[in-house]
C-alpha positions as CSV (number, residue, x, y, z in Angstrom):
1,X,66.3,79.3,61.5
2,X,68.5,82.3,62.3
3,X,69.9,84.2,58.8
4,X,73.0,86.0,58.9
5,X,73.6,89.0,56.6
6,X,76.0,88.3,53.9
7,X,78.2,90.0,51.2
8,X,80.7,89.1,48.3
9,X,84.3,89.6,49.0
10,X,86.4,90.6,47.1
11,X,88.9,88.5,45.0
12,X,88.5,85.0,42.7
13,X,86.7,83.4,43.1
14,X,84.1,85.7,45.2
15,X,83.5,84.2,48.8
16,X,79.7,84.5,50.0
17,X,80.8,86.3,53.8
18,X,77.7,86.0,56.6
19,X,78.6,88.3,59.9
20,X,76.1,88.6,62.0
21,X,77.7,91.9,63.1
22,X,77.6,91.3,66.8
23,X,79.9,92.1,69.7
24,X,83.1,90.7,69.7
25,X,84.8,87.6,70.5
26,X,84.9,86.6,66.5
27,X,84.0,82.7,65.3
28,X,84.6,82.1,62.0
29,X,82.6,79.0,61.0
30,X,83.5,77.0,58.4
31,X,81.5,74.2,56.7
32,X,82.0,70.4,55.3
33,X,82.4,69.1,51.3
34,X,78.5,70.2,49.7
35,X,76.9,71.8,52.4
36,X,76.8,75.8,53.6
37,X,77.6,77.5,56.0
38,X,73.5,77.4,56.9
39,X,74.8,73.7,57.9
40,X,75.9,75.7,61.1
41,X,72.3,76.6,61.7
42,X,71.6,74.4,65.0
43,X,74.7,75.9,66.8
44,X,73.6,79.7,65.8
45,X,70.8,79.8,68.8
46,X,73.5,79.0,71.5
47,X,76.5,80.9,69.9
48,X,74.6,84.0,68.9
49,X,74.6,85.4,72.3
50,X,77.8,84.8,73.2
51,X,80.1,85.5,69.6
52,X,80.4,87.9,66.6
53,X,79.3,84.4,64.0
54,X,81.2,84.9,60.7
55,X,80.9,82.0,58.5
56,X,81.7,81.6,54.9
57,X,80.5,79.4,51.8
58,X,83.8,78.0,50.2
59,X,84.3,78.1,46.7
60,X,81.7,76.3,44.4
61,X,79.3,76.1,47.1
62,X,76.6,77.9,48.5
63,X,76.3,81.9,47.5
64,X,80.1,81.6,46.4
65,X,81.7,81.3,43.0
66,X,82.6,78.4,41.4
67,X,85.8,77.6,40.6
68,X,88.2,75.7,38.2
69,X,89.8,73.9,41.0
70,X,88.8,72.4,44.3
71,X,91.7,71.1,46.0
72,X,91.7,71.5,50.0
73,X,94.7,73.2,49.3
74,X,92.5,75.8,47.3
75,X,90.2,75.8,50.1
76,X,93.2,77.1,52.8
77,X,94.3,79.7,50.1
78,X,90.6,81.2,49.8
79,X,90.2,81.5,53.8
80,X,93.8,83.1,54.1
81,X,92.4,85.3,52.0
82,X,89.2,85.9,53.5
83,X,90.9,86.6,56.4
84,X,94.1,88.2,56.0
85,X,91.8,91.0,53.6
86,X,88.4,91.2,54.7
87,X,88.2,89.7,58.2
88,X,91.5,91.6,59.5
89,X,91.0,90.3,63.0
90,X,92.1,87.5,64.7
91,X,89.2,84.6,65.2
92,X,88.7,81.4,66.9
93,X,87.4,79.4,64.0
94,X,85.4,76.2,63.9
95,X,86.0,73.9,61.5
96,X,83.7,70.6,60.5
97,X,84.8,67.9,57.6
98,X,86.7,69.5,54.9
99,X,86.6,73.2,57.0
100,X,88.1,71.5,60.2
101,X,91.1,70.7,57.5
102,X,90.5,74.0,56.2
103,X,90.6,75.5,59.4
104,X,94.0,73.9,60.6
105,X,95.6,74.3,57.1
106,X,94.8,78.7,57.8
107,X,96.0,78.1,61.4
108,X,99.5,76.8,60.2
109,X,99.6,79.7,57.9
110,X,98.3,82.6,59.4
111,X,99.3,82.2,63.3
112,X,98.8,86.0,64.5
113,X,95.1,85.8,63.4
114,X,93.8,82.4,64.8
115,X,93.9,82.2,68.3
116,X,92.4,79.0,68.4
117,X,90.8,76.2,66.4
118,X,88.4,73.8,67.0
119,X,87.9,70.6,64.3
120,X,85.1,68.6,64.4
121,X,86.0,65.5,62.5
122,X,88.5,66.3,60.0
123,X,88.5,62.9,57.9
124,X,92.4,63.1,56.4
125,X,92.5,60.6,54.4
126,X,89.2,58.6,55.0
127,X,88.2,60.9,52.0
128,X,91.6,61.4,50.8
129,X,94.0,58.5,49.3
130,X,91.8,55.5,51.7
131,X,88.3,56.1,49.8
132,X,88.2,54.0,47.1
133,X,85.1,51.0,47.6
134,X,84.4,53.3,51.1
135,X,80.4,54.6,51.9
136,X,81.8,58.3,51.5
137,X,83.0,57.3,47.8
138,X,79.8,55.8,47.1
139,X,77.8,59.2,48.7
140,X,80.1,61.1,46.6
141,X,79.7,59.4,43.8
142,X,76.0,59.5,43.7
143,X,75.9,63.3,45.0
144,X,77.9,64.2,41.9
145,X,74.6,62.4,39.4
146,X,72.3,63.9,41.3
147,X,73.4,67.3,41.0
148,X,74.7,67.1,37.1
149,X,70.9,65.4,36.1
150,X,68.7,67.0,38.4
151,X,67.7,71.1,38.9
152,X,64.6,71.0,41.4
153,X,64.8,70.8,44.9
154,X,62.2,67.8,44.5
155,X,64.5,65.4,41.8
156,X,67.6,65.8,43.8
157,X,65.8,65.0,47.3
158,X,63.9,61.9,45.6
159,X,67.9,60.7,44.1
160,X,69.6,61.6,47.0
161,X,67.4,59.4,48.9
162,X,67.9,56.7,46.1
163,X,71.6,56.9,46.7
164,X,72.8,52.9,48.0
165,X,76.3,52.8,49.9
166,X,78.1,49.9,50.9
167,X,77.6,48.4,54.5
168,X,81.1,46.7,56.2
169,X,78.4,43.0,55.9
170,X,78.7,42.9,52.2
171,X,75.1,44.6,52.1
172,X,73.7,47.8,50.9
173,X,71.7,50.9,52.4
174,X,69.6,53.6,51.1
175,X,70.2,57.2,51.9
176,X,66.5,57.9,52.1
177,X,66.8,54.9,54.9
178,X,69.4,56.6,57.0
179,X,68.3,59.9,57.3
180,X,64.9,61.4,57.8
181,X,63.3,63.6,55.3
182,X,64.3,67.2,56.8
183,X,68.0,66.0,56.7
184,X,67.5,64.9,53.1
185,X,65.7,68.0,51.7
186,X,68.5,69.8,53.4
187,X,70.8,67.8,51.3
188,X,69.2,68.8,48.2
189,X,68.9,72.2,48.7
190,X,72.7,72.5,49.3
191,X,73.4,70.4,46.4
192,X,71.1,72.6,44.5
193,X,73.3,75.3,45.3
194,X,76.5,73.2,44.1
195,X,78.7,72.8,41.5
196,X,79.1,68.9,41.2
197,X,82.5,68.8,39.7
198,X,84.0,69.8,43.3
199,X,83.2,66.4,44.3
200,X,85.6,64.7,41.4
201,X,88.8,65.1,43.3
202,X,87.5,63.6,46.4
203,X,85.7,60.7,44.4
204,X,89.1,60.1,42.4
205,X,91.2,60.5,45.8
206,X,93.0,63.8,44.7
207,X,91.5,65.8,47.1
208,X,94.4,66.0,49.9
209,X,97.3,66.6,47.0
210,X,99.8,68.8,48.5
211,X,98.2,69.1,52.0
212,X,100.2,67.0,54.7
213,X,98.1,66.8,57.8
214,X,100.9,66.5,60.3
215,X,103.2,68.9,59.0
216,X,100.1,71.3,59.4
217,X,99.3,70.1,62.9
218,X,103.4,70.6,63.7
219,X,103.1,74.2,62.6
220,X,99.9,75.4,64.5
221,X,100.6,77.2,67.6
222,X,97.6,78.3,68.8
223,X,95.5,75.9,70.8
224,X,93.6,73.3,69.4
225,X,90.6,71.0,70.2
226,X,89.8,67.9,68.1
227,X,86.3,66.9,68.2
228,X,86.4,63.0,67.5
229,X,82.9,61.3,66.3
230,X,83.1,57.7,66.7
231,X,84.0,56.2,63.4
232,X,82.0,52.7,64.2
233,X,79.1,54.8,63.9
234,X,79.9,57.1,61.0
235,X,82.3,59.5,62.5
236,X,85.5,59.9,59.4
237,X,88.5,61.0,61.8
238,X,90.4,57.6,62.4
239,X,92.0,56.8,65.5
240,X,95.4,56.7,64.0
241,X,95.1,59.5,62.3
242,X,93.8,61.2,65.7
243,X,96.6,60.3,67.4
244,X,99.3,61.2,64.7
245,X,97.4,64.6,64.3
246,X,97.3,65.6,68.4
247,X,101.1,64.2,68.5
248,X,101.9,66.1,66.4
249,X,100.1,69.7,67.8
250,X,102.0,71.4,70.2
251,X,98.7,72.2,71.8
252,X,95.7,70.0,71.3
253,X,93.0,68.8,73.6
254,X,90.9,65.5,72.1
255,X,87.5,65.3,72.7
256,X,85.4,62.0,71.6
257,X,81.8,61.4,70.8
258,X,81.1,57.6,71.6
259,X,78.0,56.6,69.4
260,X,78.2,60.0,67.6
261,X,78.4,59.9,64.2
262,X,79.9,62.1,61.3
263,X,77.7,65.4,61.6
264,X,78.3,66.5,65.2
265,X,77.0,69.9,64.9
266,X,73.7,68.5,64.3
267,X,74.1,65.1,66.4
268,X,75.5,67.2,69.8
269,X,74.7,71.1,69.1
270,X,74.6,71.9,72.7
271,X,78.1,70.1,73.3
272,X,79.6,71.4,70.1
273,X,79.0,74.8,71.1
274,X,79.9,74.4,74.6
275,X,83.1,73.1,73.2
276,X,83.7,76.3,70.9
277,X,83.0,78.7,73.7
278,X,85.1,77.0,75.8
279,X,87.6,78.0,73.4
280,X,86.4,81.0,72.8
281,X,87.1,81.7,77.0
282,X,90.4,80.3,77.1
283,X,91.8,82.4,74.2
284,X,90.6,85.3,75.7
285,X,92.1,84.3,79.2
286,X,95.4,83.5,77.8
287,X,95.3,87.2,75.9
C-alpha cells in the first residue's frame, strides 16, 4: 500500500493533510462517513503517476481532531478551509459518500479553486432525512457500539462482522457475511481511529441540516461528473435524486455502474481513476 506524507494544518479542529508532493495537476481526495483517506489506497497506483494526490482525514476521523460537531455542513467549512489556507491552488477533487457531498458543497463555495469535481455516490438523503429502518441506519447504528465498547483492532473486527442489517425480504444479514475479512479488518482499523459520536447525526437523520443538495448543484460552475453505483446492489445515490442533482448542474456528466455497489473506488479502481483523470485532462484543456 502506497503511504503519503502527511502534516497537521492549521486551524480547529486540526485536519490530518497527505500530499504526496508530486508534479502538478492537484487531486484532492476526499473520503466517505468512518473511513480515511487510506480508503483511497486502490486508486493511488494508477493516479500516482499521473497527479500531485492530496487527500485529507475529515474531522473526527483518521489522524484529524475530533470535534464537537459533525454536520456535513461542518465538513464543507473544514475543506474551505483546508483549501482556501493551506492548499492555495486550484484542484480537481474527488469526492466518495459524505466527501462527494463535501466535495460539491466546496465547489459551490469556492469556484476559482475547483476546476472540476468528480462524486462518486453521494447518498443525499439515503443517509440524510430517508434513513430511518434502512441497512445504512442499521450499519450506523452498530458502527457507533462497536467503536464506544471496543479498543483493539481484534473486538471491533469480530463486532463489526456481528453487525445484522435489514434485507428488503423481511430477513436479516451479517456484516462478516457480506464482506470478506481484509474489507472487515479495514473497517475496524478505521473505526479504531474514530470518534463514534460522528455517526449520531447521521443515525438520528440530522446529518444534511442546512445543506440543500440542489441549491449546491445550481451554484457549481465548474464541471462535474456523477459517478452512479447501482442502488439495487448497494449503490446510495437514488435515481431521483440523480436526476434532480445533474438538472440542476449547469455542467454535469452521469456516469452509472450497473451491478456496482456502494464502494466504487474499491469495486472499479481502474474505471474510477480513468474517470478522475479524464477530468483531470479536460480541466486542463479548457484552461
Amino acid at each position: 500500500m502506497i503511504q503519503l506524507p502527511t502534516t497537521l494544518a492549521e486551524g480547529s479542529p486540526r485536519l490530518l493533510l497527505a500530499d504526496s508532493h508530486a508534479s502538478d495537476p492537484p487531486l484532492l481526495l476526499l473520503h466517505g462517513v468512518s473511513r480515511s483517506h487510506r480508503d483511497f489506497s486502490p486508486l493511488f497506483p494508477q493516479l500516482s503517476a499521473r497527479c500531485r494526490i492530496m487527500a485529507t482525514d475529515h474531522r473526527g476521523h483518521g489522524g484529524s481532531q475530533r470535534a464537537d460537531r459533525y454536520l456535513v455542513v461542518d465538513y464543507v467549512a473544514d475543506t474551505v478551509r483546508l483549501l482556501r489556507d493551506e492548499i492555495r491552488t486550484p484542484v480537481v477533487m474527488l469526492g466518495h459518500s459524505l466527501g462527494a457531498m463535501v466535495a460539491a458543497g466546496v465547489a459551490a463555495e469556492l469556484p476559482e479553486q475547483v476546476a472540476g469535481v468528480v462524486l462518486a455516490d453521494p447518498p443525499f438523503h439515503s443517509m440524510g432525512e430517508r434513513i430511518a429502518g434502512t441497512s445504512w441506519q442499521a450499519l450506523f447504528i452498530g458502527l457507533r457500539a462497536a467503536g464506544r465498547a471496543h479498543s483493539s483492532l481484534e473486538e471491533l473486527t469480530v463486532a463489526i462482522a456481528e453487525i445484522t442489517l435489514p434485507c428488503p425480504d423481511g430477513s436479516t444479514v451479517r456484516m462478516g457475511d457480506l464482506r470478506d475479512l481484509s474489507s472487515i479488518r479495514w473497517s475496524a482499523e478505521c473505526l479504531a481511529a474514530l470518534d463514534p459520536d460522528l455517526l449520531t447525526p447521521v443515525i438520528e437523520g440530522r446529518w444534511l441540516d442546512g445543506y440543500d443538495f440542489e441549491q449546491i448543484a445550481r451554484s457549481i460552475t465548474a464541471p462535474v461528473r456523477l459517478l452512479q453505483a447501482d442502488p439495487q446492489a448497494g449503490g446510495a445515490l437514488r435515481d431521483d435524486d440523480c436526476q434532480r442533482f445533474a438538472t440542476a448542474a449547469c455542467s454535469c456528466t452521469v456516469e452509472r455502474f450497473p451491478g456496482v455497489g456502494h464502494l466504487l473506488h474499491w469495486m472499479e479502481p481502474t474505471r474510477v481513476a480513468a474517470e478522475t483523470l479524464a477530468m483531470i485532462r479536460d480541466t486542463r484543456d479548457a484552461s
